[in-house]
N, CA, C and O atoms as a Tinker XYZ file with bonds, in Angstrom:
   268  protein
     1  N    -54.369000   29.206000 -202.980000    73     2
     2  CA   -54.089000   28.601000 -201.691000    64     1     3
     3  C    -55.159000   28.961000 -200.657000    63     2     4     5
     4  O    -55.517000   28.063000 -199.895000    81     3
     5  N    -55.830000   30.444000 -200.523000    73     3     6
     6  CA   -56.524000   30.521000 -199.860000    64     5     7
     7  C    -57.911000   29.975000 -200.145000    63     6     8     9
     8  O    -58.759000   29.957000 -199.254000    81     7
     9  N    -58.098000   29.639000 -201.072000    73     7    10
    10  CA   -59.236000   29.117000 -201.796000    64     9    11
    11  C    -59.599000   27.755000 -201.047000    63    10    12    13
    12  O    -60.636000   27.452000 -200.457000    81    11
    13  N    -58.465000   27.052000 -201.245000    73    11    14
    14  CA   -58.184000   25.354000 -200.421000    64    13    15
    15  C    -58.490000   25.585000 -198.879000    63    14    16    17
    16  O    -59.146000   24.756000 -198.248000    81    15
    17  N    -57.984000   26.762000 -198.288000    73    15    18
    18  CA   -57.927000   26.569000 -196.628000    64    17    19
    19  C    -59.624000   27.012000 -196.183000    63    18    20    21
    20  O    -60.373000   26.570000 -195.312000    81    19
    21  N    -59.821000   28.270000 -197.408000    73    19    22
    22  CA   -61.696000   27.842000 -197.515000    64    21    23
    23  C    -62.529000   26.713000 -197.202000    63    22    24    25
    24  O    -63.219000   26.245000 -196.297000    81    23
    25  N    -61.983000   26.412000 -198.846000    73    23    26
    26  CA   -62.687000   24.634000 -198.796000    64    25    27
    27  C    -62.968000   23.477000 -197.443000    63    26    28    29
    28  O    -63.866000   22.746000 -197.025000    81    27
    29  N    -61.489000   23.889000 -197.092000    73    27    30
    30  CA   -61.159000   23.035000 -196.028000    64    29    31
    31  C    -61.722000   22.919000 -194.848000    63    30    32    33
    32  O    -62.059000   21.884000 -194.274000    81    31
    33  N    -61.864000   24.611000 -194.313000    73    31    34
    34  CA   -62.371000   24.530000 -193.026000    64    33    35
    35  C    -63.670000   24.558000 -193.108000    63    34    36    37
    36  O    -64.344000   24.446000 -192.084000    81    35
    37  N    -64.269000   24.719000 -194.389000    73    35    38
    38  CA   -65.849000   24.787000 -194.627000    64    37    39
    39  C    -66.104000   23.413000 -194.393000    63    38    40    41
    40  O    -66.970000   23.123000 -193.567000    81    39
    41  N    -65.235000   22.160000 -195.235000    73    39    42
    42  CA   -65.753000   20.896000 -194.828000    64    41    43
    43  C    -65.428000   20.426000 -193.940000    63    42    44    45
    44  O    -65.904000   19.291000 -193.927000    81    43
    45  N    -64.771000   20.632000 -192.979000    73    43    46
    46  CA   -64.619000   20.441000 -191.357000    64    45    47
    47  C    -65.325000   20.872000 -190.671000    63    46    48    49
    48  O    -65.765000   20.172000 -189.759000    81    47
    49  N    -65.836000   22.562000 -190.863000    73    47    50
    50  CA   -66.966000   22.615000 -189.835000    64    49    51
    51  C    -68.275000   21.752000 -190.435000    63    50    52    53
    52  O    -69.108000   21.577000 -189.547000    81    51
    53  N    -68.586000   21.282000 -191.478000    73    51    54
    54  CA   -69.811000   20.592000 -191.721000    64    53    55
    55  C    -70.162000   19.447000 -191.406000    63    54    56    57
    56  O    -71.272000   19.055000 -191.047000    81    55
    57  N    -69.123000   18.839000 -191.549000    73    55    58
    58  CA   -68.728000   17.134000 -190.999000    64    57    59
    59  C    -68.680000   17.855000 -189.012000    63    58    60    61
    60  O    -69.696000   17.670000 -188.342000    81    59
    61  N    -67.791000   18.391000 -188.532000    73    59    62
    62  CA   -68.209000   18.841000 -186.727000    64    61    63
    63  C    -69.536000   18.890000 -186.556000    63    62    64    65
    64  O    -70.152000   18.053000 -185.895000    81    63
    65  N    -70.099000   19.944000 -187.183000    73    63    66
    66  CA   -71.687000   20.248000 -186.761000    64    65    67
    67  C    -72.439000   18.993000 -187.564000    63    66    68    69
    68  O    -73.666000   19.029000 -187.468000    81    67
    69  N    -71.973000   18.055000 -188.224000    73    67    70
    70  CA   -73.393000   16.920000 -188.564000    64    69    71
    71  C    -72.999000   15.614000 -187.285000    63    70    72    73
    72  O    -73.743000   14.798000 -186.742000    81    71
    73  N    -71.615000   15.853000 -187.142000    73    71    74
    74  CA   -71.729000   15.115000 -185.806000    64    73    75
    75  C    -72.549000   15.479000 -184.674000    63    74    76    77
    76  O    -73.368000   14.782000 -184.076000    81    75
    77  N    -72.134000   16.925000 -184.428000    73    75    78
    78  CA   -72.395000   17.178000 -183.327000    64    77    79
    79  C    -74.023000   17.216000 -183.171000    63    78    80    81
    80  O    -74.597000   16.896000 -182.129000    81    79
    81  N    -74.731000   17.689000 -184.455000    73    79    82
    82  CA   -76.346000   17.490000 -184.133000    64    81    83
    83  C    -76.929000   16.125000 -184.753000    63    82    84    85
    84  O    -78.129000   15.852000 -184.789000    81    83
    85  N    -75.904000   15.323000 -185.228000    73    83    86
    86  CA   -76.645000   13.852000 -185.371000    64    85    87
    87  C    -76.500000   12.734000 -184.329000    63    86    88    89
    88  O    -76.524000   11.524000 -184.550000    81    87
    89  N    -76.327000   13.438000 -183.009000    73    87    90
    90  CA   -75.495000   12.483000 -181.996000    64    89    91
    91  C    -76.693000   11.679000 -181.307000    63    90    92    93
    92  O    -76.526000   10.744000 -180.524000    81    91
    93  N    -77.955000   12.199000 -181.730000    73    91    94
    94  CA   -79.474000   12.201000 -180.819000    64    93    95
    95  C    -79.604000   10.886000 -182.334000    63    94    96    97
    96  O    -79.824000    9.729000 -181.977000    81    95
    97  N    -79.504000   11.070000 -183.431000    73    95    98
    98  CA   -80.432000    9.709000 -184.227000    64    97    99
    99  C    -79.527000    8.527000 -184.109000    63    98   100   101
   100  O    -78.338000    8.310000 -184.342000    81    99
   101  N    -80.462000    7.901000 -183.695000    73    99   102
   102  CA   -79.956000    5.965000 -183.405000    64   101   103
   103  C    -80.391000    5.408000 -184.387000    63   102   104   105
   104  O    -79.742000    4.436000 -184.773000    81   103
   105  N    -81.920000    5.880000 -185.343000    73   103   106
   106  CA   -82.210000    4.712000 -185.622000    64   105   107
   107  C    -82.275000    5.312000 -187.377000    63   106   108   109
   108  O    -82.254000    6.538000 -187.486000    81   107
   109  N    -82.338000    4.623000 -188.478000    73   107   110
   110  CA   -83.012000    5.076000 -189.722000    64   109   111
   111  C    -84.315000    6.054000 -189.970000    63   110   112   113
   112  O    -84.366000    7.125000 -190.574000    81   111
   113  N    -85.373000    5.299000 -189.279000    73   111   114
   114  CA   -86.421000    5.603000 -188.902000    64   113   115
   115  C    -86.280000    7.590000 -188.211000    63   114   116   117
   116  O    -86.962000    8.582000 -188.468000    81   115
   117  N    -85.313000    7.422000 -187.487000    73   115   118
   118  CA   -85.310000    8.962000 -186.612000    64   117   119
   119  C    -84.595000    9.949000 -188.025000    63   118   120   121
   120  O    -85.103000   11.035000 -188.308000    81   119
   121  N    -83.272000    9.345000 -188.891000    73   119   122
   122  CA   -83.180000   10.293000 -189.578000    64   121   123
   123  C    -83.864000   10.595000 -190.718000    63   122   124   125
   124  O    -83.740000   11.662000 -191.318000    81   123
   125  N    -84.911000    9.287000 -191.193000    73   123   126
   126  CA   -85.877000    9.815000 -192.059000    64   125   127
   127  C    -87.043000   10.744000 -191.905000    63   126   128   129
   128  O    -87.714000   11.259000 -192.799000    81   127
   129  N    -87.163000   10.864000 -190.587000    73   127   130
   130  CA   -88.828000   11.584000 -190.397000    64   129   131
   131  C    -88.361000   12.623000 -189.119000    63   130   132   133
   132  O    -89.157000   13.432000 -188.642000    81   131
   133  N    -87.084000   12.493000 -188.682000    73   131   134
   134  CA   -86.593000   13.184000 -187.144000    64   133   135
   135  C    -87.857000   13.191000 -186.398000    63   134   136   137
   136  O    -88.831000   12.446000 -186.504000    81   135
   137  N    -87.606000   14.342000 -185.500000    73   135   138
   138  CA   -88.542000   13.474000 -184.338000    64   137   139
   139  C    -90.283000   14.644000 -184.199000    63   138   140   141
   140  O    -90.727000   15.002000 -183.108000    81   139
   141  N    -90.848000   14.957000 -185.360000    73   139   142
   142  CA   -92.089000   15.664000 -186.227000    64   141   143
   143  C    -92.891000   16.590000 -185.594000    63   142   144   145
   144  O    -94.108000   16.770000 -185.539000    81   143
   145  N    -91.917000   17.136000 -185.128000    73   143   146
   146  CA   -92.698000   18.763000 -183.976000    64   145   147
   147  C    -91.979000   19.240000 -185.202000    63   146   148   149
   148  O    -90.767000   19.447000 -185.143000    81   147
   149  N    -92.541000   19.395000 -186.122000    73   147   150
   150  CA   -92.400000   20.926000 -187.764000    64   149   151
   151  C    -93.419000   21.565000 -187.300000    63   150   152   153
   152  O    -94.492000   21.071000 -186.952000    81   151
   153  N    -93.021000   22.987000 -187.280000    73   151   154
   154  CA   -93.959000   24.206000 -187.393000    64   153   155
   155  C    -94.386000   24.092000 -188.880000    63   154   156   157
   156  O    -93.615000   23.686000 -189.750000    81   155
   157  N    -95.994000   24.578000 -189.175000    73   155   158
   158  CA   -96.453000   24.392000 -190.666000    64   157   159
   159  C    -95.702000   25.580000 -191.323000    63   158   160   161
   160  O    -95.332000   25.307000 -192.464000    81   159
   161  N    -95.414000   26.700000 -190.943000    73   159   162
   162  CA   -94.246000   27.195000 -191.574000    64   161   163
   163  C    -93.160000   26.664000 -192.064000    63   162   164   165
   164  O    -92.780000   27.090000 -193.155000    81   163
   165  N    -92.680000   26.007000 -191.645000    73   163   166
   166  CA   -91.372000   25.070000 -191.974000    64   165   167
   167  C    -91.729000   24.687000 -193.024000    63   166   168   169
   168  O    -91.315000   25.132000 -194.095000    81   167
   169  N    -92.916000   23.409000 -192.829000    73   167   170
   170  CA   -93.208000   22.733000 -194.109000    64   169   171
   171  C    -93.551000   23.345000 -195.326000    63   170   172   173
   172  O    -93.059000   23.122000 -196.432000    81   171
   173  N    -94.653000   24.326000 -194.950000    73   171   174
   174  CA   -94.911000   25.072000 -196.230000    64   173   175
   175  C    -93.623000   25.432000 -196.655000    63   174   176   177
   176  O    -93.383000   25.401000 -197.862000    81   175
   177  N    -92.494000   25.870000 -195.616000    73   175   178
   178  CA   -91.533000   26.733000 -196.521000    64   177   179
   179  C    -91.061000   25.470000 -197.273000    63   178   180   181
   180  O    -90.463000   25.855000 -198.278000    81   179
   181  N    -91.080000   24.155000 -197.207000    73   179   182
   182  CA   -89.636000   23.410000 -197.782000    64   181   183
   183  C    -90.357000   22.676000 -198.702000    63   182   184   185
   184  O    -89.741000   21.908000 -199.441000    81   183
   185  N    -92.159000   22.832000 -198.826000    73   183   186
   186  CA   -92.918000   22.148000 -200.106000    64   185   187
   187  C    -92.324000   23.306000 -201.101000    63   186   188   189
   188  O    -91.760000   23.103000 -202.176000    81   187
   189  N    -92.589000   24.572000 -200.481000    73   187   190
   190  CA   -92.534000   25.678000 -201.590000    64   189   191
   191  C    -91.013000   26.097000 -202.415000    63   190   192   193
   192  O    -90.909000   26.699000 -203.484000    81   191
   193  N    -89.827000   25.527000 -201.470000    73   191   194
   194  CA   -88.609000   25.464000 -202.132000    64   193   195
   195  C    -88.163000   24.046000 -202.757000    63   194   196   197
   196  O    -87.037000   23.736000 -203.144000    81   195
   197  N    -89.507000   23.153000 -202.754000    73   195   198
   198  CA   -89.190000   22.010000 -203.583000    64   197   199
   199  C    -89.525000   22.170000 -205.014000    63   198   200   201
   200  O    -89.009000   21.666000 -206.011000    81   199
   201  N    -90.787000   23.218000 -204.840000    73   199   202
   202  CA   -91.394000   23.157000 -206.331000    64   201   203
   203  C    -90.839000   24.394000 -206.741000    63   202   204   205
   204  O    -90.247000   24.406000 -207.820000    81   203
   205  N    -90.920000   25.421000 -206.088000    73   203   206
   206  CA   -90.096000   26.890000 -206.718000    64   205   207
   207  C    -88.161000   26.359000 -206.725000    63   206   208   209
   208  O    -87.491000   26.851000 -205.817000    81   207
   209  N    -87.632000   25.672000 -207.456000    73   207   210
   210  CA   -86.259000   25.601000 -207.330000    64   209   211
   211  C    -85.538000   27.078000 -208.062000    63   210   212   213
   212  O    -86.278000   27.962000 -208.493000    81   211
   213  N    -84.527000   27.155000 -208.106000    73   211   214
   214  CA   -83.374000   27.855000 -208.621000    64   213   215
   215  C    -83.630000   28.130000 -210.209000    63   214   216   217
   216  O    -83.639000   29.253000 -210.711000    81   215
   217  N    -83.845000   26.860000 -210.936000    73   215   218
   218  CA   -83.614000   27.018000 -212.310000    64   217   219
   219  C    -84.981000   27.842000 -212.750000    63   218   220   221
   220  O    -84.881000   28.870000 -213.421000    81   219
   221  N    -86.296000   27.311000 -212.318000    73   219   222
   222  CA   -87.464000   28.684000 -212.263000    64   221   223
   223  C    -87.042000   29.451000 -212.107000    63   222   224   225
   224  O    -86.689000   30.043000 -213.127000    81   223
   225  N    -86.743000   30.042000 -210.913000    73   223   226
   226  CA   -86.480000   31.223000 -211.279000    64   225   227
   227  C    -86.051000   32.148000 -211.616000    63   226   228   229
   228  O    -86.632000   33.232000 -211.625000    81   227
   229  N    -84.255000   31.800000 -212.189000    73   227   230
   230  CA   -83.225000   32.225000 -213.143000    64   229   231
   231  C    -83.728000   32.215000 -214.443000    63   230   232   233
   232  O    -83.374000   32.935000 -215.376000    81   231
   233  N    -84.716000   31.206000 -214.433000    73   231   234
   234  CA   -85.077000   30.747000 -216.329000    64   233   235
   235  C    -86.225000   32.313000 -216.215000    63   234   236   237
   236  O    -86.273000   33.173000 -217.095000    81   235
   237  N    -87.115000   32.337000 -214.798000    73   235   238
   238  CA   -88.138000   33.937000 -215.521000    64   237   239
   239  C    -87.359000   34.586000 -215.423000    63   238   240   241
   240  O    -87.383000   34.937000 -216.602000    81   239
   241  N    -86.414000   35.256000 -214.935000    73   239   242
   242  CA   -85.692000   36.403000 -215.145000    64   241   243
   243  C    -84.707000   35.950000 -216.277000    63   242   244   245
   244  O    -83.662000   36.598000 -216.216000    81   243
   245  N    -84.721000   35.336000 -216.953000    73   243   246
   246  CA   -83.871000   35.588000 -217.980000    64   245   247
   247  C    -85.268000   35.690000 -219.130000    63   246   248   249
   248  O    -85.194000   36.399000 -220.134000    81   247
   249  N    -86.310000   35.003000 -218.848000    73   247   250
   250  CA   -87.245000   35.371000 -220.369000    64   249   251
   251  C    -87.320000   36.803000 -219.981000    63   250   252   253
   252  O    -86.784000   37.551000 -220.798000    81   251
   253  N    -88.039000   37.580000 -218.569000    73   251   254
   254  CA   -88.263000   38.133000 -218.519000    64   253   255
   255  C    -87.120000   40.002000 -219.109000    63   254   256   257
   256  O    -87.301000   41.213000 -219.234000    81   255
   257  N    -85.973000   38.891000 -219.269000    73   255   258
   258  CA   -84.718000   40.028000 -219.353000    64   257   259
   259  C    -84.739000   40.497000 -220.550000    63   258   260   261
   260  O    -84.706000   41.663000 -220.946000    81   259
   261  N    -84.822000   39.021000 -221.385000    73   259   262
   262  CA   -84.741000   38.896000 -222.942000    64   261   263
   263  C    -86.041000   39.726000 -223.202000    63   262   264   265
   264  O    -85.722000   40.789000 -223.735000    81   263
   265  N    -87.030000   39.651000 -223.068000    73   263   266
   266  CA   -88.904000   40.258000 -223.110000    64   265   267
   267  C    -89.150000   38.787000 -224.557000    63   266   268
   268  O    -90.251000   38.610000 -225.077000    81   267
């Protein structure tokens, strides 16, 4: 039961806060590209968590576990 009231209020606050910070895009255009003041930090960080995903790096630590 507490598991559900988890669930629950987790997807209520997510759906609140995508309202509440998608209230500024009108157009397609704004939520495909938003509005492109990225710090190159940003970007680098989100090229580098496109190509470094999850399964890399669970898969080296598991060769690396196995040797």
């Amino acid at each position: 039961m507490i598991d559900q009231i988890i669930l629950l209020l987790y997807l209520l606050g997510s759906i609140i806060l995508g309202f509440y910070v998608g209230k500024n895009t009108k157009t397609i255009k704004d939520f495909a590209v938003g509005p492109r003041n990225f710090s190159t930090i940003l970007l680098v960080a989100t090229v580098f968590a496109s190509i470094v995903d999850g399964s890399d790096t669970l898969g080296l630590v598991t060769e690396v576990f196995n040797g």
